[in-house]
C-alpha positions in Angstrom: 125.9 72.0 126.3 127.3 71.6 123.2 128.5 68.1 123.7 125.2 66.8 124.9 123.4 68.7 121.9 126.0 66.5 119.7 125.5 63.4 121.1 122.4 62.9 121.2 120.5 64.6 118.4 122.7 62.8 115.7 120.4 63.9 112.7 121.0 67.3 113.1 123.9 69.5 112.4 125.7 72.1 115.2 126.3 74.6 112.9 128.7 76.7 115.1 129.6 78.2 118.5 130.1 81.7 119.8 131.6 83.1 123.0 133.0 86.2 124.6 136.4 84.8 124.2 136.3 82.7 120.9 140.1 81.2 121.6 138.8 79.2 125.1 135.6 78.2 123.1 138.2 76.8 120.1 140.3 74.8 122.7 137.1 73.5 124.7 135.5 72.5 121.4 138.5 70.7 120.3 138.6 68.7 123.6 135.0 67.9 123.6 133.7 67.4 120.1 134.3 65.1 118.1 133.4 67.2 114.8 134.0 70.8 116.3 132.2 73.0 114.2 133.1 76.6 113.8 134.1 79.2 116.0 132.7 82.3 114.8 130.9 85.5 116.0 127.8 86.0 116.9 126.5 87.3 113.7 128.0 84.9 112.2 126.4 81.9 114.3 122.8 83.6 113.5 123.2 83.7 110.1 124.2 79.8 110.3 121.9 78.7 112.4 118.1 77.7 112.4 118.1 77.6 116.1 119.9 79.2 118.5 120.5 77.8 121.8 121.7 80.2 124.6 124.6 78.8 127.3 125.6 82.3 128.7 126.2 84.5 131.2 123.0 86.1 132.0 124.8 89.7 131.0 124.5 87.8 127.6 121.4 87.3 127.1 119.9 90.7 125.7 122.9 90.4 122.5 121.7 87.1 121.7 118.0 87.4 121.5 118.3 90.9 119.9 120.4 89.8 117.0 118.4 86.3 116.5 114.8 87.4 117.1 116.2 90.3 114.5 117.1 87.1 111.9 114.1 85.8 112.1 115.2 82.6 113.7 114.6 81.0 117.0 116.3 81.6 120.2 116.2 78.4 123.1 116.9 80.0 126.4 118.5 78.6 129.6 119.6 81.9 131.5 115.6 82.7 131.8 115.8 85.1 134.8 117.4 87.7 132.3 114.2 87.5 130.5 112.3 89.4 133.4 111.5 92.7 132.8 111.8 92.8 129.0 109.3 90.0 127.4 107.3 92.6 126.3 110.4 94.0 123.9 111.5 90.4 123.1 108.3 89.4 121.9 107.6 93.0 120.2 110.6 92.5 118.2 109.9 88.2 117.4 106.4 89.3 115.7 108.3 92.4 114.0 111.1 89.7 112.5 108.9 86.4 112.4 111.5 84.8 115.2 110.4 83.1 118.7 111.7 82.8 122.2 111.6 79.3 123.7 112.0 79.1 127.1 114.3 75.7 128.2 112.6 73.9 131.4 116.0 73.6 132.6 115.9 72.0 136.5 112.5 72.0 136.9 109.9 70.0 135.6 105.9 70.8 136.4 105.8 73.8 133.9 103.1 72.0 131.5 101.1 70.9 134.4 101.2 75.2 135.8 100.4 76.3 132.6 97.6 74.3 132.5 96.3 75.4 135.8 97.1 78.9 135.1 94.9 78.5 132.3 92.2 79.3 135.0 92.5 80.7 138.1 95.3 80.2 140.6 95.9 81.5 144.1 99.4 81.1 145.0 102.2 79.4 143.3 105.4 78.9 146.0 108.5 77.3 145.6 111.9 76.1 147.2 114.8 75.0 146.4 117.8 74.0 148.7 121.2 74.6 147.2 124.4 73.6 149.1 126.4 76.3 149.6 128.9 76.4 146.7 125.7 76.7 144.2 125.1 79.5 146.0 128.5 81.1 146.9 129.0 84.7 145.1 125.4 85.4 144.4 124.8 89.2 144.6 122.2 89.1 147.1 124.9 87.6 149.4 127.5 90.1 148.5 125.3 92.7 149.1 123.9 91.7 152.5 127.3 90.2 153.3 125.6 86.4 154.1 128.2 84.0 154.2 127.0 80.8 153.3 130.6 78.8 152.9 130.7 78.3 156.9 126.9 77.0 157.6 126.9 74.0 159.3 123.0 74.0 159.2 120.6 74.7 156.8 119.3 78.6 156.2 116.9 80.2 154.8 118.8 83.0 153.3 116.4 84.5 150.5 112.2 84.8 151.0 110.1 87.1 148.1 109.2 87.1 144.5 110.9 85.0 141.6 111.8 88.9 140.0 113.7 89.7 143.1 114.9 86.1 143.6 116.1 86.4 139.8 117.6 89.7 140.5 119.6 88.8 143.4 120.7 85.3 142.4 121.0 85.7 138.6 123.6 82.5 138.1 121.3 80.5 140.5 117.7 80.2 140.5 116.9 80.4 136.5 114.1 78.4 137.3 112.1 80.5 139.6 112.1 82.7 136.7 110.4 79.4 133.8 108.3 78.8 137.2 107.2 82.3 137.0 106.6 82.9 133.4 104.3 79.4 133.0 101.8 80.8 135.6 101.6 83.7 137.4 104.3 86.1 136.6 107.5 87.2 138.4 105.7 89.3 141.0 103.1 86.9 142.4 105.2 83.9 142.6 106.8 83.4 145.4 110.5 81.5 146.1 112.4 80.2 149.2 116.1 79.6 149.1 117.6 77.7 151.5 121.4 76.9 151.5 122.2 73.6 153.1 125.8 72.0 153.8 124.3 68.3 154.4 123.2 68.6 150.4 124.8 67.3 147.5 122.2 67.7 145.3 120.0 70.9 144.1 116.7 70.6 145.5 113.3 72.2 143.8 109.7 71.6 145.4 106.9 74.1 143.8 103.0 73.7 145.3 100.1 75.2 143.2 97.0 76.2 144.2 94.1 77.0 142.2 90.4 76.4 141.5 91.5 73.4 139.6 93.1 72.0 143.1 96.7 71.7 144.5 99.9 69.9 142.9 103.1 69.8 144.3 106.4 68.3 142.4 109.7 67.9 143.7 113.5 66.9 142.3 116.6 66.4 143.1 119.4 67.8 140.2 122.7 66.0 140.4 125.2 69.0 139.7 127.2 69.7 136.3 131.0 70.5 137.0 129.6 73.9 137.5 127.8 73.4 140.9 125.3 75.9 139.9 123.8 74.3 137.3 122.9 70.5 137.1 122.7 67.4 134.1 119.0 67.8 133.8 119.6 71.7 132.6 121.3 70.2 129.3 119.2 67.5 128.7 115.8 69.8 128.9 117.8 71.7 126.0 118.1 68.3 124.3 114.2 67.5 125.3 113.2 70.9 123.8 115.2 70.6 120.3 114.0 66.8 120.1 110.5 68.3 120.5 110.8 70.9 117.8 111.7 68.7 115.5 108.9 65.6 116.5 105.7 65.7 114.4 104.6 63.7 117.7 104.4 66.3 120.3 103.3 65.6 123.6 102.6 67.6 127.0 101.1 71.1 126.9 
């Protein structure tokens, strides 16, 4: 994330890096920058930073936007699902400090086009997304209901119910139920299919909307990062989203 951030928003500066162990994120930053910046704690990177974009764990998340929301400053978050359940704090706590939340599209794309909708009223918002099975692999919902999905040699449906459960039970996986979800019409109405499929190489997303305004549907294909859970288009939204906030042309909702 980092890298991407560097190379292709030139004009602006990466002010620092934090990480739960600071000596992997030295040697990693070393290998992939080409002007590292500094490896310092997360206090530290808040009081540096204007913006602070989020690349963690979602076990992560609550530390980061606490102590920037706290700062005053912006937080840009990717691990979305760990949002659920605690927008109402976050956003107490960014009109207490004068800080804000922004929310990264990530592997999705649609979300101005639901907010719009959602705008006025909308019946049912479903999605899917196919994974194959090593984006899946290790997800707690699996662990827990013991579904192996390494040996499938067809595709299977192997999670049906609401983007808060989805998030829940695949925390690493489907972040973007969760931006889905919070564009239109919340974690508990919106309601997410996950199929695991071997013949995939890709990570699949289709999301139909239906309202009073009429039906949409999109669908993409992510090529995967080295980590097969995420995929490229994950960084470049956080790219997209900085570019934006700096833009005096803005465009989309």
């Amino acid at each position: 994330m980092a890298q991407a951030v560097e190379q292709a928003l030139p004009d602006l500066t990466l002010a620092g890096i934090t990480s739960g162990n600071l000596d992997k994120a030295q040697k990693n930053a070393a290998e992939l920058l080409q002007q590292p910046p500094p490896i310092v704690s997360l206090p530290e990177l808040v009081s540096l930073s204007d913006v602070v974009v989020e690349a963690a764990p979602a076990a992560a998340l609550p530390n980061i936007v606490k102590a920037t929301l706290s700062a005053g400053k912006t937080v840009l978050v990717i691990s979305v699902g760990a949002l659920l359940g605690q927008e109402e704090t976050y956003t107490a706590l960014a009109r207490q400090h004068g800080g804000t939340i922004r929310v990264a599209s990530g592997a999705i794309g649609g979300l101005d086009a639901i907010t719009s909708a959602c705008a006025g009223r909308v019946d049912s918002v479903v999605m899917t997304t196919r994974k194959p099975p090593k984006g899946l692999a290790g997800a707690p919902y699996l662990e827990k209901n013991k579904i192996k999905v390494e040996t499938l040699t067809e595709p299977q449906v192997i999670f049906s119910g609401s983007a808060r459960e989805a998030c829940r039970g695949f925390p690493a996986n489907v972040n973007v139920s969760a931006a889905v979800s919070l564009a239109g019409i919340g974690p508990d109405r919106t309601q997410i299919r996950i199929i695991a499929d071997p013949a995939l190489d890709r990570n699949m997303h289709d999301v139909e909307i239906i309202g009073e305004f009429g039906r949409f549907t999109t669908h993409i294909e992510n090529v995967p990062t080295k980590n097969p859970r995420s995929g490229i288009l994950t960084a470049l939204s956080v790219v997209a989203t900085i570019r934006k906030m700096t833009s005096p042309l803005q465009v989309g909702t």
